[in-house]
N, C-alpha and C positions, 0 to 999 in steps of 0.2 A: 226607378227602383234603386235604394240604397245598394254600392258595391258589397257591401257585406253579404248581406241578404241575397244577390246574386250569387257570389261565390259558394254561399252553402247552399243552394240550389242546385248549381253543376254539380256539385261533389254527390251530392245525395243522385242526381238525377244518372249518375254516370260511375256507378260502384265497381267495375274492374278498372278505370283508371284511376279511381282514384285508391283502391287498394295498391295498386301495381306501383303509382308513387311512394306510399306508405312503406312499402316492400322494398323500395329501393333506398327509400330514405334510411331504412332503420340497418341494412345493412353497410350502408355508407357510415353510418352514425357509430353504428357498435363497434366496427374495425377501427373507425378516429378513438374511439371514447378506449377499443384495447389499448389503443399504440400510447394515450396519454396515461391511463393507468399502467402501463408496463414500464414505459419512461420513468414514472414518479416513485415506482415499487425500485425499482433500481436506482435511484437517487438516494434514496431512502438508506438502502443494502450500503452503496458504498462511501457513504458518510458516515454512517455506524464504523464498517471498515478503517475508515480511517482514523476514526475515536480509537478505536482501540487497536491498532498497529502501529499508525504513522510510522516513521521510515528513518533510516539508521544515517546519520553522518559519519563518516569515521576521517579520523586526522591520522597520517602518519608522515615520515620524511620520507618526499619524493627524492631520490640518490642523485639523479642526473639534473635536476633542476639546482640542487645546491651547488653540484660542481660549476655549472654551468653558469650560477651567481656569483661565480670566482671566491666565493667562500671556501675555508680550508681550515688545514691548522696552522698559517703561517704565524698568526696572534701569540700561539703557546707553542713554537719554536720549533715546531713541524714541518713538513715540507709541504710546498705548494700540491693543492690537488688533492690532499690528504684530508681524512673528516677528521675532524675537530669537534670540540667541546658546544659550538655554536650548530652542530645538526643534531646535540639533544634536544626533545622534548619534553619541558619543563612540567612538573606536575602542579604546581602552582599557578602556570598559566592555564594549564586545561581546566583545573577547579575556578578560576574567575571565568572561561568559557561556560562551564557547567552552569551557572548560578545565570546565563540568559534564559528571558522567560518563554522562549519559543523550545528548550529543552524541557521534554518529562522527565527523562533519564539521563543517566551516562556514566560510564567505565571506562576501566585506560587499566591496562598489561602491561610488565616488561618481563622477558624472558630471563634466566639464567639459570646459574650453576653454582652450587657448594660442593666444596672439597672436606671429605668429614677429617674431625680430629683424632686425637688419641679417648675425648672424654665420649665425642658422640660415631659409630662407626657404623658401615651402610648392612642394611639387611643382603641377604647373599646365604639363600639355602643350598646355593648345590655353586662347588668351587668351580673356578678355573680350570680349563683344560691345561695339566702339566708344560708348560713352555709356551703357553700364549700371553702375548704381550697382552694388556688390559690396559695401559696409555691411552688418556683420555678419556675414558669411561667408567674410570671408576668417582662417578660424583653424586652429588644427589640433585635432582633437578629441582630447581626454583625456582617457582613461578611467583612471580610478583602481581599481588590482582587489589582492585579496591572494596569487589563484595565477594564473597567465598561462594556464598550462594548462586551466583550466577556462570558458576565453573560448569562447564558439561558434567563430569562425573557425580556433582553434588547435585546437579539441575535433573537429572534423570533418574539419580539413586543408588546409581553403581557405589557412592561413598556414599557417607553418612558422621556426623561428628558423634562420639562417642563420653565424651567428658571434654569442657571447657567452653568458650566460644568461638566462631569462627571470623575469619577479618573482615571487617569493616571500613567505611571513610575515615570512622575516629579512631581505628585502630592502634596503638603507639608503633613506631616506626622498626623495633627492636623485636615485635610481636613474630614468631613462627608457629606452625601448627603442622605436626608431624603423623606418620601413618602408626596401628595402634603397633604392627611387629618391628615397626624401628625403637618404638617407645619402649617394648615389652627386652629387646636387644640387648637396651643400652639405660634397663631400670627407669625407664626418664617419666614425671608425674607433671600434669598442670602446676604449672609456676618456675619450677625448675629454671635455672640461669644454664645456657648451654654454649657453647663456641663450636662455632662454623671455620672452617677457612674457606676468603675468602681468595678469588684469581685476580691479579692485578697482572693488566698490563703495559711491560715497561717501557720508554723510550726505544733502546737498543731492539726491541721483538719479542725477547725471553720474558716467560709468563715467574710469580712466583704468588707465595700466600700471603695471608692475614687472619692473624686468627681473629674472628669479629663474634659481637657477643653479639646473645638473642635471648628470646624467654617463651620457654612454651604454653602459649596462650590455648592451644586446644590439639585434642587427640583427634583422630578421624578412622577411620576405618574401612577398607578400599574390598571390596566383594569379588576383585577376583584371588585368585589362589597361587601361590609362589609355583611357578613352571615346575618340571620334573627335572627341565637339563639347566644347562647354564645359560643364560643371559647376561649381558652387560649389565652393571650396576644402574647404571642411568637409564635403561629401559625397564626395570622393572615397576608396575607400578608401588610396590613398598616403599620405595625411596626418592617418591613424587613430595616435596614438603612445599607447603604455600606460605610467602612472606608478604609483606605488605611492599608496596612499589618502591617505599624508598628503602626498606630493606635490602630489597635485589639491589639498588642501586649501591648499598653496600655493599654486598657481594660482589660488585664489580671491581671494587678496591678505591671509589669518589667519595668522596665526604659531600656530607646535604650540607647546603647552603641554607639561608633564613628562608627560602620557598621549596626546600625539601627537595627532593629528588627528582627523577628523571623518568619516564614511560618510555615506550616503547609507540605505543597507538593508542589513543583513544575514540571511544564511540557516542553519540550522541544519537541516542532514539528524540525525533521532532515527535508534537503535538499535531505536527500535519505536515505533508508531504512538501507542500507549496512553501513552506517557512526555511530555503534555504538561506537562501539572498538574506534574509533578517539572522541568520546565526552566522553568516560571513562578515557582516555588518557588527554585529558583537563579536564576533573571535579577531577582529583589526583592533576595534573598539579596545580588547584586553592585549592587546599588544602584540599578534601570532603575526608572523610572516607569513601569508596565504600563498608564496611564489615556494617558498620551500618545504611548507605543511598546510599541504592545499587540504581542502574538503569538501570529497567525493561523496554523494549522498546515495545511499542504496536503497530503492524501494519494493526490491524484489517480492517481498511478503505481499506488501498492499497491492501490486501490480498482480501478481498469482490472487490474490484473493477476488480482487473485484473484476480480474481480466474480460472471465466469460458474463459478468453480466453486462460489462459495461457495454460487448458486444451487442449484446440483446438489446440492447437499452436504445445503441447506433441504429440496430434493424427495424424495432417499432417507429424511431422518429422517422427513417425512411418511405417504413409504409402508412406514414399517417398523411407525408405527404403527396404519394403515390396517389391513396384511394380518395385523398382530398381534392387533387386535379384531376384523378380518370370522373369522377364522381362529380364534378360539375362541368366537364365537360360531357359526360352523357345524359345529365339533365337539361343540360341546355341543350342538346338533340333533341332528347322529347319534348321539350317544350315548345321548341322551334314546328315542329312537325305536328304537335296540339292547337298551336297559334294555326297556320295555316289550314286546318280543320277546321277553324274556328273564325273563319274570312269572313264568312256572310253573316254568323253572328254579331260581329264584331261590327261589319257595315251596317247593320239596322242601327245597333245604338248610337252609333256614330251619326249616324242623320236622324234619329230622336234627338239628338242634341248636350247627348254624352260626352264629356271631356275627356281627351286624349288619357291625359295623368290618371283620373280612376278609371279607366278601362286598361291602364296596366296595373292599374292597384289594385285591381279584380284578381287577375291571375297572379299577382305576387300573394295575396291573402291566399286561395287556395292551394298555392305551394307552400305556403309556410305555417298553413294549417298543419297540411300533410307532415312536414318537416316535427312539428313539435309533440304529433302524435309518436312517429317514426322515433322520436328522439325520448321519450317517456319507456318506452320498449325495451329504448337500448339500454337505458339506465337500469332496467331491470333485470337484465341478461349481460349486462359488460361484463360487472365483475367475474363471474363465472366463466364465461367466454375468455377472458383475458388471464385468469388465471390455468386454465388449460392451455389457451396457449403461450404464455411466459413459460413455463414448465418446461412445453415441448422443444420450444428455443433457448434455452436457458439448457437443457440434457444435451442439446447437438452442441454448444458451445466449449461444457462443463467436458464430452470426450474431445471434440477438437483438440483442447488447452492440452488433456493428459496424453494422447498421442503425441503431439509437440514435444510436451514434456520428456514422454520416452526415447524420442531419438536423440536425445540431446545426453552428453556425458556430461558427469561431475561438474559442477560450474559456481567460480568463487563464488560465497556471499561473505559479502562486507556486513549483516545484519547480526554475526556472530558477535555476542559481547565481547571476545578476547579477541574480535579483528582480525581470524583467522580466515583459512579457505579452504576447513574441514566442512565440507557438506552433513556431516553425520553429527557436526558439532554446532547447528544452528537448531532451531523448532520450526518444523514443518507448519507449512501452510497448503490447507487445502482450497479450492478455489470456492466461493460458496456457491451453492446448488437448488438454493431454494430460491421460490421468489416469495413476497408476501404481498397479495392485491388488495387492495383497501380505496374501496370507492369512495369520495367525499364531495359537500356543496360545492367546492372549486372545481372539482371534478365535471359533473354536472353541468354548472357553470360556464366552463368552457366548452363541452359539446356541446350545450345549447346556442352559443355564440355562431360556432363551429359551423354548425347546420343550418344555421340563420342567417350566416354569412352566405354559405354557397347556394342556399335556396332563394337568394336578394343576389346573388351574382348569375344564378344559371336563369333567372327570371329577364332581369333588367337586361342584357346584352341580349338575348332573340329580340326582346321590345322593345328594341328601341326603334327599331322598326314599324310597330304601329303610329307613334308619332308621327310618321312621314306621311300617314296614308289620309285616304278623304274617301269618306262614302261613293261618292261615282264611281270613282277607281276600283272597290272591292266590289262592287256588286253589278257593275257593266263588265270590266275586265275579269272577272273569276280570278284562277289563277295567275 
């Protein structure tokens, strides 16, 4: 009798085991066929992630590494040990940094301060307390940025430009953009020619001026409200004004050179997380010294975002290996223990004149029947099943992450466009929460391998055993 033809005989002739296979198969199958859709759902999630985050480089001078380079100011007649003109950050270098192609983005800050004039003078609704010294504070702060837009106060709304434009990369270098009640102060209109004094400092210690021109390229307007008491001139935010990076670098009292002026830090958002190593590779490329403006890469967003799923993603690949090996090693029990049920059957055909190879190829057919019923099932209840459960591992992950999160205080990110380590000064990242299950023929595909494999692996290892045997032996000796 053809093995085929036996094997659906048994099956038919013997309906709770061979349901009870079926039954095992399909929940073997459906828990593989979750773990592969919840893996694939989550591969999915944090490659999107990365599309749209990828992750911030930022360049600044590391202090002790320069000293430590035995760099100084001895060049410009400084004293050993001292910084020097060689621990600025060139803006000319960061813009050929900029223009590798593993950068989406990138910004670069430099801090300072304006000393106002007789023509431009600070906002200051409520005076000084009689007989307090005001030394040092009375300036206007000036921040040096290369997009105005990506200022916290303008990025959230608390300001807004009110007439003119805001700065830019092609911004002219002379460009200022002032708040509207310093403007309203001191008469001053878009285009206006204005002078700053700037702070220079000198050889000897002692600071002095400069009066440096500027031109008001745009009004803004700041939504909180002048205090009731006194504050320092330079904390107020009315007398917050934004210049372009080599502006501040005038303000410092340096003159630009043919590559402009000097930053403070730059940041660099990658196209992907992995692309450090290729923008350290271009930032030598443009000439940076990476021993004294190294670059530290912060991935904190993309890492908060995909954290909990990648966990999820860790957990399904372990249970898929889990229920892959409990699951043929307890079919290969029962088949082990069907085999020797199955002795004296086995000895007749054997001494009819059956070959060893199709009398395993008998019970491999009916397990792999069962298997691809088992496996049709699960295809049709996976995706369902796996997205119930992604969900439920995916919400134990999603509060993990945020209990984590809460015990932890304030903690720099480098992801800030102005390189700061104002947590309330970056955009919030939530971790995502979703999963999306989408069953596909690869899918499929590989549970049906899947199941094919363990039902040819829990088969073949008990039987190998029948090969050894010889009708006398099963049917004289029994067991």
């Amino acid at each position: 009798m053809n093995l085929f033809k036996r094997a659906w005989w048994r099956l038919r002739s013997h309906p709770g085991k061979t349901v009870m296979l079926i039954g095992l198969f399909f929940v073997i199958c459906t828990l593989v066929l979750s773990g592969f859709l919840i893996r694939s759902a989550a591969a999915r999630a944090a490659d999107s992630a990365k599309n749209s985050v990828g992750a911030v480089a930022t360049m600044q001078l590391d202090l002790d590494a320069y000293l430590a380079s035995g760099k100084g100011a001895e060049g410009d007649g400084g004293r050993p040990g001292m910084i020097g003109a060689d621990a600025d950050l060139p803006r000319s270098l960061v813009d050929r940094i900029c223009a590798s192609s593993v950068v989406a983005q990138c910004n670069y800050t430099k801090d300072g301060v304006a000393a106002p004039t007789d023509q431009v003078g600070l906002h200051q609704p409520v005076p000084a307390p009689t007989g307090q010294d005001t030394g040092g504070v009375d300036f206007f702060k000036a921040d040096g940025v290369r997009d105005l837009e990506s200022v916290k106060d303008f990025r959230n709304g608390d300001s807004k430009l009110v007439s003119g434009t805001g700065i830019t990369s092609d911004s002219a270098s002379d460009m200022v953009v002032i708040e509207e009640r310093v403007a309203k102060d001191n008469h001053l209109e878009v285009g206006d020619r204005i002078r700053l004094n700037a702070n220079i400092q000198n050889p000897d210690g002692r600071l002095s001026t400069k009066e440096t021109a500027f031109v008001v390229g745009g009004i803004y307007r700041n939504s909180t409200a002048d205090p009731g008491t006194y504050v320092p001139p330079i904390q107020a935010p009315s007398n917050q004004i934004y210049v372009t990076p080599d502006g501040a670098t005038r303000l410092d009292g340096k003159k630009l050179d043919a590559g402009g002026g000097v930053v403070k830090s730059a940041t660099f958002t990658l196209r992907d997380p992995g692309d450090l190593d290729r923008l350290k590779k271009d930032a030598k490329a443009a000439g940076a010294d990476l021993t004294v403006f190294p670059l530290s890469v912060n991935d904190k967003q993309y890492r908060t975002l995909v954290g909990p799923i990648t966990k999820t993603a860790d957990f399904a690949s372990l249970t898929v290996w889990l229920v892959a090996v409990a699951g043929t090693v307890i079919l290969a029990l029962i088949i082990a223990s069907n085999m020797r049920e199955r002795r004296k059957e086995m000895g007749i055909l054997l001494s009819l004149g059956e070959k060893k190879p199709k009398l395993l190829g008998q019970h491999l057919v009916e397990v792999v029947a069962c298997a691809v019923l088992a496996t049709g099932f699960a295809a049709a209840g996976s995706q369902f099943i796996a997205q119930a459960i992604g969900d439920q591992l995916l919400a134990g992950q999603v509060s993990s992450a945020e209990d984590a999160a809460a015990g932890q205080g304030p903690q720099p990110d480098l992801a800030d466009p102005t390189g700061g380590a104002n947590k309330e000064d970056t955009p919030g990242a939530e971790p995502i929460d979703s999963i999306d299950i989408e069953l596909g023929a690869g899918d499929i595909g590989a549970i049906g391998a899947t199941g094919l494999g363990i039902a040819a692996l829990a088969t073949v290892v008990p039987g190998i055993r029948i090969l050894r045997l010889n009708p006398r032996d099963i049917l004289t000796k029994g067991e």
